[in-house]
Backbone bond lengths (Angstrom), bond angles and torsions (degrees), N, CA, C in turn:
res aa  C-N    CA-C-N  psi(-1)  N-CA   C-N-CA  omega(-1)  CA-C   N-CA-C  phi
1 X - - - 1.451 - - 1.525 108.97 -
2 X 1.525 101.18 137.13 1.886 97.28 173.97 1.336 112.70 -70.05
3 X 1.191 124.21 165.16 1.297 140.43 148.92 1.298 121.34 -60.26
4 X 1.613 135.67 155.65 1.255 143.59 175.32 1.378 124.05 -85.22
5 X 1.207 131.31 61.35 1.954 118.94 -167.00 1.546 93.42 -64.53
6 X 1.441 123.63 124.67 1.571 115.46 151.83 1.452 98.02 -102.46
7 X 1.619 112.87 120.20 1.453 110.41 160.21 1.776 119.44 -95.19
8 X 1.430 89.92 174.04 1.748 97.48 -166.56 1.576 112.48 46.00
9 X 1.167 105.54 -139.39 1.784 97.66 -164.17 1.679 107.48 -98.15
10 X 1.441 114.59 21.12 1.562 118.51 -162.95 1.464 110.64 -64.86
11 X 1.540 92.65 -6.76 1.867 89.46 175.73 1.564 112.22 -82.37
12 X 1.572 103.68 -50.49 1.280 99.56 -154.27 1.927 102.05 -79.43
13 X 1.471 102.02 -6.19 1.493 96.66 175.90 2.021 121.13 -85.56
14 X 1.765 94.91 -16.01 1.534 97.65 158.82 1.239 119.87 -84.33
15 X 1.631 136.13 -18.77 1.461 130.23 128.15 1.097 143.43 -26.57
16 X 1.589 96.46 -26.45 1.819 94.69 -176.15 1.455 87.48 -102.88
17 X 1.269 144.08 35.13 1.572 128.30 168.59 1.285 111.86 -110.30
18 X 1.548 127.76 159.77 1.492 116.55 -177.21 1.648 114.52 -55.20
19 X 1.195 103.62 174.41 1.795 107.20 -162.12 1.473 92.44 -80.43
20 X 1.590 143.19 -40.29 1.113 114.12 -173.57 1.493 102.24 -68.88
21 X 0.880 152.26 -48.48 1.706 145.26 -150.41 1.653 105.33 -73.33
22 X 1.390 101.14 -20.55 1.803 110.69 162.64 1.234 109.62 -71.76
23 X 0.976 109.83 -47.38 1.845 105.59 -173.96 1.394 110.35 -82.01
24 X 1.112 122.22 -23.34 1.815 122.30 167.16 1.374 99.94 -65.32
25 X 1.448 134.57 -68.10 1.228 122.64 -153.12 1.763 97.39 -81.65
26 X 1.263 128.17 1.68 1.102 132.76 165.15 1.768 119.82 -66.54
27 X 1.064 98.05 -48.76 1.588 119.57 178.51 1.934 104.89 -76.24
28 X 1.414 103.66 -41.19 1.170 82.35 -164.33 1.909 106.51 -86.57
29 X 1.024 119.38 -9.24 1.388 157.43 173.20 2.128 92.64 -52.95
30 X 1.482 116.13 -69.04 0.499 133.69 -175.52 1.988 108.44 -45.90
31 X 0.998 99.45 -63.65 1.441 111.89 173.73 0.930 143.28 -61.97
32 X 1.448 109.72 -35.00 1.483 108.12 135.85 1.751 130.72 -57.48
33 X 1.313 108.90 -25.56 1.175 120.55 155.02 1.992 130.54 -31.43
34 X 1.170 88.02 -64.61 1.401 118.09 179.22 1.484 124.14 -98.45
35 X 2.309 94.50 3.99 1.869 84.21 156.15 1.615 105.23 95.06
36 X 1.359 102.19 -1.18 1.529 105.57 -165.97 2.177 86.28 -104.10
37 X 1.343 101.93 157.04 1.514 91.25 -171.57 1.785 83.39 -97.78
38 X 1.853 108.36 155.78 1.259 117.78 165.97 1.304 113.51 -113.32
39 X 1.428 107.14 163.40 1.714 116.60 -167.10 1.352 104.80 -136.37
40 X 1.392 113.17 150.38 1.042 132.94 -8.51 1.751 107.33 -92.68
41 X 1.606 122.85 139.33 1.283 132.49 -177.85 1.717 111.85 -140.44
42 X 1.257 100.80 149.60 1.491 86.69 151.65 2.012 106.34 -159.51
43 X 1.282 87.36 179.08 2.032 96.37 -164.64 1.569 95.61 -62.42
44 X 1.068 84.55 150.11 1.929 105.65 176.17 1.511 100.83 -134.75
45 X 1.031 107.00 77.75 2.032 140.07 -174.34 2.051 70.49 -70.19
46 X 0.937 127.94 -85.35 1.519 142.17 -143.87 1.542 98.67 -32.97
47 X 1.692 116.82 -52.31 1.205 117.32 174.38 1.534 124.82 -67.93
48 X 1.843 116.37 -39.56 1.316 115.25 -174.05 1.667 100.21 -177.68
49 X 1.386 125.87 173.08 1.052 110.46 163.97 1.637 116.65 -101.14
50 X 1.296 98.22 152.23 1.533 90.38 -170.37 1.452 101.56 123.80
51 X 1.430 117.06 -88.60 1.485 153.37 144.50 2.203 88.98 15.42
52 X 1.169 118.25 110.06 1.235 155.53 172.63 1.398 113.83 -108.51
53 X 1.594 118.44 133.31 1.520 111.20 159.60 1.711 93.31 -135.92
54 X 1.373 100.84 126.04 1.176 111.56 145.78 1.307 135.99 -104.57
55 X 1.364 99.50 151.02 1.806 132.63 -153.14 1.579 95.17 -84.77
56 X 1.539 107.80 157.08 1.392 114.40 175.00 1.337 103.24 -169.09
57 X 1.825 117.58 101.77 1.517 101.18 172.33 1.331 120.53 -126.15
58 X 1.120 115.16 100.22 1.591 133.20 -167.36 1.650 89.23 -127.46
59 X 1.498 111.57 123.03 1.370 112.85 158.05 1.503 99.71 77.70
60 X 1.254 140.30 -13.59 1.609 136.73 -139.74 1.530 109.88 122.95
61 X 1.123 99.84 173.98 1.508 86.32 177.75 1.568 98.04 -134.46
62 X 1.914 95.53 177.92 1.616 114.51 -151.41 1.534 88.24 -142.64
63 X 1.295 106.65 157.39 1.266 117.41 168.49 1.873 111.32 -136.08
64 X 1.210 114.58 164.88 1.617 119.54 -160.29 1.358 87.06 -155.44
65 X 1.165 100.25 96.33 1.777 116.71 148.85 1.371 138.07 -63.51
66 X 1.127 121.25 88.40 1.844 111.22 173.24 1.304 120.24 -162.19
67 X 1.859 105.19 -178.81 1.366 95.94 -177.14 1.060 124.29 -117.46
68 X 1.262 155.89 155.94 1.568 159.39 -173.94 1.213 105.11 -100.30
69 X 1.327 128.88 -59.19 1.377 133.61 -142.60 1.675 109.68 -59.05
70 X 0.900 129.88 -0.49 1.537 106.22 -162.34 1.615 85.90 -119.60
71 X 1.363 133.14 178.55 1.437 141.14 -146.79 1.614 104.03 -120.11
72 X 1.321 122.64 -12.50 1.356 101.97 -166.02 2.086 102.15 -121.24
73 X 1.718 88.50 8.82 2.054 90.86 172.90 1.802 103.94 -177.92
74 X 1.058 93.32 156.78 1.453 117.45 164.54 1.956 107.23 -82.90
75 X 1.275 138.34 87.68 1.309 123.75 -177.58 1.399 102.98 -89.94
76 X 1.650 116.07 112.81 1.496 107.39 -176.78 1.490 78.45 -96.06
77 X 2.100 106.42 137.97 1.435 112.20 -173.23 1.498 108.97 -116.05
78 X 1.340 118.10 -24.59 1.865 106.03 158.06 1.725 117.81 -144.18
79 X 1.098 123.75 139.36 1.747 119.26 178.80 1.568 108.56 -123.65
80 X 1.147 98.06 119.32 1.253 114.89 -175.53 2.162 117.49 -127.83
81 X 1.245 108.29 157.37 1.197 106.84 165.15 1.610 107.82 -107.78
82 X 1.614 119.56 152.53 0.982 137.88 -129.66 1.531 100.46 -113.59
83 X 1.339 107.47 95.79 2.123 101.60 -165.74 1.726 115.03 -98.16
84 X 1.530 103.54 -19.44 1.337 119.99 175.86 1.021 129.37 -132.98
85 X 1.341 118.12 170.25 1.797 113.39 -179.97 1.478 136.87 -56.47
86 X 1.444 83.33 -29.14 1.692 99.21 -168.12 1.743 109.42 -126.85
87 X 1.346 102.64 118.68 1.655 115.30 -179.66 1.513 109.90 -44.51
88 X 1.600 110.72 151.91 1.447 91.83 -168.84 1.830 100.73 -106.15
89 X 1.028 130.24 153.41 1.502 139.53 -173.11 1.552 85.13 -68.48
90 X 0.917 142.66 -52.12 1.769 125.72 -171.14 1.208 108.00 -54.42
């Protein structure tokens, strides 16, 4: 199983979200972990390749930035909740 890198503050800002949307992106976090694919996601080519965001809509929705591809971690790189239509290029 990989390891979890959270860079910048992506941890403590999936902390500050209600406890179910922690435990979803917890679980689904997990599974990608262990190689298993999670849903619902899709590629974010715009940011990098590799570069994944997964979806989360409980209450509103959330998004979970990261990457899988490389062998020695999972780097989830930003977590955010979801205020508009359109993802922002930053």
């Amino acid at each position: 199983m990989k390891p979890l890198q959270f860079l910048g503050y992506s941890l403590s800002d999936l902390k500050a979200f209600p406890v179910p949307v922690q435990r979803t992106a917890g679980l689904q976090l997990h599974k990608v972990q262990t190689g298993q694919i999670s849903a619902p996601w899709k590629p974010m080519t715009t940011i990098g390749t590799g570069v994944l965001e997964l979806k989360i809509r409980i209450n509103g929705e959330y998004r979970v930035i990261y990457v899988a591809k490389f062998v020695e971690a999972v780097y989830v790189l930003h977590v955010f909740a979801k205020n508009t239509q359109k993802t922002s290029l930053r």
